[in-house]
GUBATI-976637 format. One line per 8 residues: number of its first residue (from 0); their letters; for each residue x, y, z of C-alpha. Coordinates in Angstrom, 1 decimal. Example, Ala and Ser with C-alpha at 12.3 -4.5 7.8 and 13.67 -1.06 7.14 Angstrom:
BEGIN
0	AS	12.3,-4.5,7.8 | 13.7,-1.1,7.1
END
This chain:
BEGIN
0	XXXXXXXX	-7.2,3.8,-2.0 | -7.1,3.3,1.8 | -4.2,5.2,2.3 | -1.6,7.5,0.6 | 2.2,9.3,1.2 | 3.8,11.9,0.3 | 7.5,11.6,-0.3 | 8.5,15.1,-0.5
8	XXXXXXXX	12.6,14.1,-0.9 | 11.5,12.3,-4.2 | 8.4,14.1,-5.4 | 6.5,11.1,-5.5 | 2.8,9.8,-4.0 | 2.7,6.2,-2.6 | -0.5,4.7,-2.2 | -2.0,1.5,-0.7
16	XXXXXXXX	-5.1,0.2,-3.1 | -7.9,-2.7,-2.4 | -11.3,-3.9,-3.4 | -11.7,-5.8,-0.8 | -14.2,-5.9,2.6 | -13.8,-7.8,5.5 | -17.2,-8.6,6.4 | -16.5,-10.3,9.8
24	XXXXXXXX	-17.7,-9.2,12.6 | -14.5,-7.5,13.9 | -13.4,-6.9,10.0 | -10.3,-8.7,11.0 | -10.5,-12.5,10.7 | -11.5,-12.9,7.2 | -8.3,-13.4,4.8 | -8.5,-12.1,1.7
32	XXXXXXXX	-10.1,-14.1,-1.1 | -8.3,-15.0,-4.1 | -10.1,-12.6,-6.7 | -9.2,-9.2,-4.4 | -7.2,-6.6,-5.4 | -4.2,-5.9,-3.2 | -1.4,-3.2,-4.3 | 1.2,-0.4,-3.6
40	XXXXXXXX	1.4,2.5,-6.4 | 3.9,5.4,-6.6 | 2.9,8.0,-8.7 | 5.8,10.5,-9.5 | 4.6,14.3,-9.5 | 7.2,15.8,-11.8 | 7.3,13.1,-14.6 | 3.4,12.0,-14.3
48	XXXXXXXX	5.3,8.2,-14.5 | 3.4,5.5,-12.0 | 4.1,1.9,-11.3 | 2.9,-0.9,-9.0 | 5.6,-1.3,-6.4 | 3.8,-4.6,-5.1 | 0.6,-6.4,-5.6 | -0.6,-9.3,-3.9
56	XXXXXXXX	-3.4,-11.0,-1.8 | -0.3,-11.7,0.6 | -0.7,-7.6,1.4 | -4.3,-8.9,3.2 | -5.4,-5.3,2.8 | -9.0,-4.5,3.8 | -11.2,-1.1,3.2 | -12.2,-1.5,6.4
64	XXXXXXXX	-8.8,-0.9,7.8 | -7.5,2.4,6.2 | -3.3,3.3,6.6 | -2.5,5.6,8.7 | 0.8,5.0,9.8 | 3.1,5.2,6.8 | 6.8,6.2,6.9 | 10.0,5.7,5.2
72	XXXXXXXX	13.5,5.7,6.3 | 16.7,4.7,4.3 | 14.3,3.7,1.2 | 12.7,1.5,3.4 | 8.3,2.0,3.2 | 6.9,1.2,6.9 | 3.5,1.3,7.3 | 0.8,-0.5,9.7
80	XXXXXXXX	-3.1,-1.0,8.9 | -4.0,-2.3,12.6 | -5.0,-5.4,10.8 | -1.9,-7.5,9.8 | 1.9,-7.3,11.6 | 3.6,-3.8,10.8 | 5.5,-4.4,7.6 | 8.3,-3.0,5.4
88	XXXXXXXX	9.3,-3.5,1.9 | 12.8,-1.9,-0.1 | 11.2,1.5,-2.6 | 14.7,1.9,-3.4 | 14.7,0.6,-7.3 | 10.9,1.7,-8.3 | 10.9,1.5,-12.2 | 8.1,3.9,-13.4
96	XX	6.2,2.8,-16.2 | 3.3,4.5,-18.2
END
């Protein structure tokens, strides 16, 4: 997990997940290989319900650039790792699953 947030309007926990390490030598010009693990969970505190909101080696995550800035307004997840462009996806129709 290289970074989490708490939705307190929907009791939820979203999280941002890799395996991957850039190993450049400014951990920021490898892409991500093929066989990484790239993904956003939401974890729902009252119902113990999760689900994979997005998973992808298009997310380019890397543990060597954690989230910090995470936000969301009007069901809308912002959040910048100061390694790709600031991005946004739509949480509004998350489907938890077991």
């Amino acid at each position: 997990i290289i970074g989490h947030f708490m939705d307190v309007k929907y009791d939820r926990i979203i999280v941002f997940m890799t395996n991957y390490v850039d190993t450049s030598s400014d951990a920021l010009s490898n892409f991500s290989p093929s066989d990484s693990y790239h993904a956003i969970g939401v974890y729902n505190i009252l119902t113990s319900l999760s689900s994979i909101v997005v998973s992808g080696r298009f997310l380019n995550f890397s543990k060597t650039n954690e989230i910090y800035g995470i936000n969301i307004v009007d069901n809308l997840l912002f959040w910048t790792d100061n390694r790709n462009q600031p991005r946004k996806i739509n949480i509004s129709n998350i489907i938890y699953t077991i």
